[in-house]
Steps between C-alpha positions, in 0.01 A plus 500: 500500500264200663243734541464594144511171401274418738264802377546404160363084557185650664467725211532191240279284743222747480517596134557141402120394530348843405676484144489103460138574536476799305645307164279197537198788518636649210529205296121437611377793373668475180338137429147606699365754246237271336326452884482891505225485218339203681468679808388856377239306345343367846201647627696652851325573825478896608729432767786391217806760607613672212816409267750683614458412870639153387834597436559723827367162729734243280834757555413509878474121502787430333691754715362314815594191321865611515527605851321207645736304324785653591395509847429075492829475391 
């Protein structure tokens, strides 16, 4: 029974972060659509990635975010 409890604090340690930071992104997004125009309208360098890499790097980081966390604490 100690294990699984055990098991389940790690569980909430790691996810803790990941969605904490996962809500606060959200809410960003929601109040950050104005800046989207702004920026589409810069003159970008070649070497600009495209759009939907942005997305994929910003999961992974808030997925390292968690674990480092978790493993600090």
């Amino acid at each position: 029974m100690a294990i699984n409890n055990k098991i389940l604090t790690y569980i909430f340690l790691i996810l803790q972060p990941i969605v904490l930071s996962a809500i606060i992104s959200a809410a960003g997004n929601n109040y950050g659509k104005g800046s989207r125009i702004w920026y589409d309208s810069l003159n970008k360098s070649k070497a600009t990635p495209p759009a939907i890499v942005f997305p994929i790097v910003w999961s992974i980081l808030y997925i390292l975010l968690g674990v480092s966390s978790f493993l600090i604490y």
